[in-house]
ZARODREN-557357 format. One line per field, with one value per residue (C-alpha): residue number from 1; residue in one letter; y, z, x. Coordinates in steps of 0.2 Angstrom, whole numbers, plus 5000, padded with zeros to 4 digits. Each point is the difference from the previous one (the first is absolute). Layout:
<nodes>
pos: NUM|...
code: A|...
Y: Y|...
Z: Z|...
X: X|...
</nodes>
This chain:
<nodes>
pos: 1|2|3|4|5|6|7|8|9|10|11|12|13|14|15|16|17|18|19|20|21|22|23|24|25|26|27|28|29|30|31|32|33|34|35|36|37|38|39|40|41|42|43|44|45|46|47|48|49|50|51|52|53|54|55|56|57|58|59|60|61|62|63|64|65|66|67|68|69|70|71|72|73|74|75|76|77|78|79|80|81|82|83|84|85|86|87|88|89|90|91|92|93|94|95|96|97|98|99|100|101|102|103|104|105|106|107|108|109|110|111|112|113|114|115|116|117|118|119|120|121|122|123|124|125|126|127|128|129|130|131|132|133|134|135|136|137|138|139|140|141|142|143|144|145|146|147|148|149|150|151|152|153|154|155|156|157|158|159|160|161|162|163|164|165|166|167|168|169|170|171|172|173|174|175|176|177|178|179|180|181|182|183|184|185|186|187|188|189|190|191|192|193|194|195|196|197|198|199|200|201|202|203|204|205|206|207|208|209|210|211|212|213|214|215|216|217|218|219|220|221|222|223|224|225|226|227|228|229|230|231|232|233|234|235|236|237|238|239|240|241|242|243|244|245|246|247|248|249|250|251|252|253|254|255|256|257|258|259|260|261|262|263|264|265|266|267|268|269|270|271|272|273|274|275|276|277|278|279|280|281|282|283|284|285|286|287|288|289|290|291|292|293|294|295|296|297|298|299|300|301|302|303|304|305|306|307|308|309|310|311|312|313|314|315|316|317|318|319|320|321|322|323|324|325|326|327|328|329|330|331|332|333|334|335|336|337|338|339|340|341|342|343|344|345|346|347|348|349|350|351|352|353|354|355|356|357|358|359|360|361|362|363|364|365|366|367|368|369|370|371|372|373|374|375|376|377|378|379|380|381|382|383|384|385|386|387|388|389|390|391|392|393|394|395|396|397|398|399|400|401|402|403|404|405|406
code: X|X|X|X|X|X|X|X|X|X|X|X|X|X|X|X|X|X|X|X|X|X|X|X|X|X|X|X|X|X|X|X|X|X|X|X|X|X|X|X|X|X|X|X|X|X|X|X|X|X|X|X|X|X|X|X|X|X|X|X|X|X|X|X|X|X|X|X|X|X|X|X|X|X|X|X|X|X|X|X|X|X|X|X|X|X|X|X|X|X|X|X|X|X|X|X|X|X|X|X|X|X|X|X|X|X|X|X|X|X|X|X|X|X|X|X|X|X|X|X|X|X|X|X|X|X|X|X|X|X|X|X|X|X|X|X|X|X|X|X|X|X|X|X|X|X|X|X|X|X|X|X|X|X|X|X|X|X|X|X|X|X|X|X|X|X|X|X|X|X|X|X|X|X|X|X|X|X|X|X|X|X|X|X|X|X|X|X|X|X|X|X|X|X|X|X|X|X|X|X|X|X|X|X|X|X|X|X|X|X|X|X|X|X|X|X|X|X|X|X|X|X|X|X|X|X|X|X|X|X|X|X|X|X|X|X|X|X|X|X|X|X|X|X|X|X|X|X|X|X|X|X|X|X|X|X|X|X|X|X|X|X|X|X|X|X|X|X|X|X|X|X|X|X|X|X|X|X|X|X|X|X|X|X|X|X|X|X|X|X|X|X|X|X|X|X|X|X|X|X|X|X|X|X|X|X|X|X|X|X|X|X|X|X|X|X|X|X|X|X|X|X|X|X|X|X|X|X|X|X|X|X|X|X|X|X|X|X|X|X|X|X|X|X|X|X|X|X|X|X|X|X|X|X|X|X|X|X|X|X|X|X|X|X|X|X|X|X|X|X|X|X|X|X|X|X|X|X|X|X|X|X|X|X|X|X|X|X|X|X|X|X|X|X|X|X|X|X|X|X|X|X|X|X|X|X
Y: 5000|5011|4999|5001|5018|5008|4995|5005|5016|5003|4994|5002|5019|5008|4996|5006|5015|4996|5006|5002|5018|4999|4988|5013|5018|5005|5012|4986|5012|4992|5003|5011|4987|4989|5013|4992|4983|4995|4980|4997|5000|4991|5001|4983|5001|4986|4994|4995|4991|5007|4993|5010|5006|4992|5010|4993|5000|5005|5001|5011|4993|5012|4998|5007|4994|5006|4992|5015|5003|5002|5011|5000|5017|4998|5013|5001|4993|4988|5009|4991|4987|5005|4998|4997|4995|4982|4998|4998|4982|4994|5004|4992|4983|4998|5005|5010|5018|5000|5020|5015|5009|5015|4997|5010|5016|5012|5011|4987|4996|4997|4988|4989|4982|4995|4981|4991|4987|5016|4994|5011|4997|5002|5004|5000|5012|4991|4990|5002|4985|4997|5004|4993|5010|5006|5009|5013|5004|5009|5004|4999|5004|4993|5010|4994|5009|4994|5005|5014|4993|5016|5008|4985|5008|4991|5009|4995|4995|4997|4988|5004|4995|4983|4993|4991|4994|4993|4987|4993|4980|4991|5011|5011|5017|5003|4991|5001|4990|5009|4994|5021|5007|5015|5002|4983|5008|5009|4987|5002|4993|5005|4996|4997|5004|5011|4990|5003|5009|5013|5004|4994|4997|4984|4997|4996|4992|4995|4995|4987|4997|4981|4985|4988|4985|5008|5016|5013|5018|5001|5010|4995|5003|4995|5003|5007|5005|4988|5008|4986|4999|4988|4995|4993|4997|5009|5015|5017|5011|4991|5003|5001|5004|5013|5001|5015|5013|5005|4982|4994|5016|5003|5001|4984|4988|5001|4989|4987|4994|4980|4998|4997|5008|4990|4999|4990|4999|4992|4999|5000|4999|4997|4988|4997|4988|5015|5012|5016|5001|5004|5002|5011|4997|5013|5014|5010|5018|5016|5018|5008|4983|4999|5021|5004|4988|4987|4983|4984|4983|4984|4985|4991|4984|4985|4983|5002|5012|4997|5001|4993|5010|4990|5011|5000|5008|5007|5002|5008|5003|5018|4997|4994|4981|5006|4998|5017|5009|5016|5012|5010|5009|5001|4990|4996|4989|4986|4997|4995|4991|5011|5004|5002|5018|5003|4992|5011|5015|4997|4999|5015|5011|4992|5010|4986|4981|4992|4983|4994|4994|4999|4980|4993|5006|5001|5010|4995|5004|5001|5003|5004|5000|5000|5008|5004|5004|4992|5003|4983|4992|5007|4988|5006|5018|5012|4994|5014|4996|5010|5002|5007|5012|5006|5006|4998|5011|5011|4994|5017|5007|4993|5011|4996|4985|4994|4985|5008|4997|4980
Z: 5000|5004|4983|4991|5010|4995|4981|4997|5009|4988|4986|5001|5007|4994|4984|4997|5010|5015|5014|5018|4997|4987|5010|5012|5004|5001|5013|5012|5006|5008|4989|5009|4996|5015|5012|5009|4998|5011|5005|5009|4996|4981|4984|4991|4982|4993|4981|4995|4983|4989|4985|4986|5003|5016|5014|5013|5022|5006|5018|5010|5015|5012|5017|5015|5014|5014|5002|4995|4987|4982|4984|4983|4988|4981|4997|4981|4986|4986|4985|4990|5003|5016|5019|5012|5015|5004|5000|5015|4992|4996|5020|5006|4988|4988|4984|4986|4998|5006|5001|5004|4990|4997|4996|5014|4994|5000|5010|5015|5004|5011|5000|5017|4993|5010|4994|5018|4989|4992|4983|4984|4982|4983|4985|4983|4987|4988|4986|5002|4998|5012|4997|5006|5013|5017|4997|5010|5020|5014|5017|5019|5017|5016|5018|5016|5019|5005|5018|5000|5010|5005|5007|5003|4988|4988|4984|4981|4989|4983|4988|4984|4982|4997|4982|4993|4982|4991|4989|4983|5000|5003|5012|4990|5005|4985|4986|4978|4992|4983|4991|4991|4992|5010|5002|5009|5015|5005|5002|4996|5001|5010|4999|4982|4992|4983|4983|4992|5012|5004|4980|5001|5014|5007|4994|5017|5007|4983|4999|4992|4994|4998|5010|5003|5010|5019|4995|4990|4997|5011|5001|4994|5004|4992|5005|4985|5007|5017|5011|5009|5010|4992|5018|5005|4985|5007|4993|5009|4992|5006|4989|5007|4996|5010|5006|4995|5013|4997|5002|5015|5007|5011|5020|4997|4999|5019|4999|4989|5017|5003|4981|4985|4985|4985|4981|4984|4993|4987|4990|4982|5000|5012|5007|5015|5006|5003|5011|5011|5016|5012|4993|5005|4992|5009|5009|5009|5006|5013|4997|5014|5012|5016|5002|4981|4999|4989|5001|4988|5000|4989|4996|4994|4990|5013|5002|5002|4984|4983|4980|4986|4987|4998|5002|5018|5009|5017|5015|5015|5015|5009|5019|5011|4992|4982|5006|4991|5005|5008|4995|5013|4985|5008|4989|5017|5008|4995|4992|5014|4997|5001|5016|4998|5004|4985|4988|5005|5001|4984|4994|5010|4986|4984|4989|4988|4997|4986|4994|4992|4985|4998|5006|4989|4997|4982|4990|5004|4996|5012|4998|5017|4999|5014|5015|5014|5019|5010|5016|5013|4999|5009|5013|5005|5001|5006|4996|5005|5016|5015|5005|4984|5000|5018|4994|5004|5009|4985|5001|4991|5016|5013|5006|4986|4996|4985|4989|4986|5014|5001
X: 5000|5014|5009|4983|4995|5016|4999|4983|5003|5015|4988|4986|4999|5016|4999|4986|5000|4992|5011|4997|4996|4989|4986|5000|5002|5017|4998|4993|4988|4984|4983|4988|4985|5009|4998|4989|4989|4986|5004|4984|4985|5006|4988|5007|5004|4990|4994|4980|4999|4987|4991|4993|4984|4998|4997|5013|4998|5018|5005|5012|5010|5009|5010|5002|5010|4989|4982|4990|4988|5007|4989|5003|4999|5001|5015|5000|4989|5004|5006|4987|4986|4987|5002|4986|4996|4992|4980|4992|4994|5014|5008|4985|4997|5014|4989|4999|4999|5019|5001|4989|4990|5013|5019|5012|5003|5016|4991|4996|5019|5009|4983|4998|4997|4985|4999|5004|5012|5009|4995|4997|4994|5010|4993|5010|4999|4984|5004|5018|5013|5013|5017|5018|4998|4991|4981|5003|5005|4996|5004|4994|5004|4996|4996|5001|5002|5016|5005|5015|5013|5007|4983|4991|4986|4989|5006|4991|5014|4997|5012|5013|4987|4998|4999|4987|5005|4986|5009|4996|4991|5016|5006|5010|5007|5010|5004|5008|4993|5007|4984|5001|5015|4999|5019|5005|4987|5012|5013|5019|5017|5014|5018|5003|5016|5000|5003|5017|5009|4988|4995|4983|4988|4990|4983|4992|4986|4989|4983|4993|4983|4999|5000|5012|4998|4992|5005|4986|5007|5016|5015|5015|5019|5017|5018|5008|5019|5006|5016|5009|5012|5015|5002|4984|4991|4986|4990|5003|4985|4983|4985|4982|4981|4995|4981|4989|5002|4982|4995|5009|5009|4982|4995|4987|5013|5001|4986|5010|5010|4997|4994|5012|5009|4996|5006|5003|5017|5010|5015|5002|5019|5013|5012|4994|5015|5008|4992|5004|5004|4989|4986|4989|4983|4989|5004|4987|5006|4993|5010|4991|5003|5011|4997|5004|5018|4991|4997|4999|4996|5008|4991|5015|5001|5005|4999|4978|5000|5008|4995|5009|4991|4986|4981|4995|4988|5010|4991|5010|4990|5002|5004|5013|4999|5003|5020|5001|5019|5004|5010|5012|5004|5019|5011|5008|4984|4991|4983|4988|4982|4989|4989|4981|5000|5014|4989|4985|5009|5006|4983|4995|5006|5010|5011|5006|4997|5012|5002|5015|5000|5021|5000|5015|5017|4996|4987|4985|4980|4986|4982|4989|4982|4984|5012|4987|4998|4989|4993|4998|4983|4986|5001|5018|4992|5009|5016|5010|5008|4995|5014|5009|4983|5006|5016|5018|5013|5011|5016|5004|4990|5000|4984|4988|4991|4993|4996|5011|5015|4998
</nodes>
């Protein structure tokens, strides 16, 4: 593991430009959102599939440490689709209507949810299919009295939003499918060398609008020029697919913790006999993380992961069982697996998620298709530990806390 950590440090973020500095601020000064950060009551970040045209029953879940009562508001509305409160029929017997009369309103918030289970109803926009990604979110708080240990006074406190993401069928918070040739959906490729010595540029990420065994419109990506070192044999400049910051760059991934990133993948070229080393399949990074110094995590190929170049369709689950790495981002440490509250901080707020696609020491091409995010099933709901949601001390600043810091 050691050897590994320094060599994809050296590798994989050097080379392309991706110095300590530049995940983070260079000043090191602290972000004033992390000021302050209310750890109890919590409002927990939570995911409700929803079909098209179905009106759906989600439920909010909150904590408190202290046995005191606990109220829900409705902070902010769905930007599409309609919100309401639960019908006094279906609290009472189970049944159909499923909401009031009247959808809530901008002018009701922040709304006092007044079901006794904490249950509301989504409603999707009519007549609209679903896409790769989430409906839709909003956000909630919670209340509760909490006794002032100070003053010994009963003072109403009131939580930090939580997020509700209302999720596609199959639990999809945000997903290419490249089934349009809309500029690869905003996907790119990092990493590649120019062709003849600098005299002409490399094509990039390519679309292609055909199918080819599991794969129907993908993205494609070739290495035209390799740089090895004579040494080692091994490739110094990494290539990779980076995801669409307008896609997967976005505050409901939060609610991705305890599900899985998924896509389809396969080589048309390449010797695959002769691979890299490490290599570092996904990486998942935070720029505003660990008070504005940046953090990343490595889901490295090992012993449970590997691909020979044949199409497979990758599952790697998002929480402290995924074996996904650590970075210390100091050439001097070692990767460490990855904690729970890592991951979800991760999550919290993600600035870039690349795959590689530069496996073998040689040229090689790789096509990618059906990359998504996915929330945890419903029963797993909400997946986001508690105690990430709580926050943790800023090792940057020692007098904050935050869930950014874990």
């Amino acid at each position: 593991m050691a050897s590994r950590s320094r060599t994809a440090l050296r590798l994989g973020l050097s080379l392309l430009g991706l110095s300590r500095c530049g995940l983070g601020f260079e000043t090191g000064e602290v972000p004033s959102e992390l000021e302050s950060y209310v750890t109890d009551p919590i409002a927990r970040h939570t995911a409700c599939a929803v079909d098209a045209n179905t009106a759906t029953v989600c439920v909010l879940e909150g904590f408190v440490s202290q046995a005191t009562t606990l109220d829900y508001y409705i902070l902010t509305l769905p930007e599409e689709g309609l919100l309401y409160e639960t019908s006094p029929n279906f609290r009472s017997f189970g049944s159909a209507p499923l909401m009031a009369p009247e959808p809530i309103g901008p002018h009701l918030l922040p709304l006092l949810v007044t079901d006794p289970k904490h249950q509301v109803v989504y409603v999707p926009p009519a007549n609209k299919w679903p896409t790769p990604n989430a409906w839709t979110a909003f956000t909630f708080v919670v209340e509760s009295p909490l006794r002032d240990e100070a003053t010994g006074q009963m003072v109403m406190t009131r939580s930090e939003p939580g997020l509700v993401v209302l999720a596609n069928p199959e639990q999809q918070i945000a997903g290419s499918d490249f089934s349009l040739a809309n500029s690869a959906d905003g996907w790119s490729l990092s990493g590649q060398l120019e062709v003849v010595a600098g005299n002409a540029p490399s094509q990039g990420v390519r679309h292609h609008a055909s199918a080819w065994g599991g794969l129907n419109h993908y993205i494609y990506g070739a290495d035209e020029v390799q740089s090895l070192d004579f040494a080692t044999g091994i490739d110094l400049a990494r290539w990779y697919f980076e995801a669409s910051p307008r896609i997967f760059h976005r505050k409901e991934l939060a609610a991705a913790y305890g599900g899985m990133l998924r896509f389809r993948v396969r080589s048309q070229y390449g010797n695959f006999l002769e691979l890299n080393d490490p290599l570092d399949w996904v990486t998942i990074e935070c720029q505003s993380c660990d008070s504005g110094q940046g953090a990343r995590i490595v889901r490295f190929v090992d012993e449970t992961l590997r691909w020979i170049g044949n199409e497979v369709y990758m599952e790697l689950y998002l929480h402290e069982n995924g074996r996904w790495s650590y970075d210390p981002l100091n050439s001097a440490a070692e990767f460490t697996y990855a904690t729970q509250c890592q991951i979800a901080a991760i999550l919290t707020n993600v600035s870039r998620i690349a795959i590689l696609g530069d496996f073998t020491r040689g040229g090689e091409g790789i096509a990618l298709d059906d990359v998504a995010i996915v929330a945890a099933d419903a029963s797993l709901q909400p997946a986001y530990p508690l105690s990430c949601q709580q926050g943790c001390i800023c090792r940057h600043n020692p007098s904050l806390i935050h869930p950014t810091c874990c």
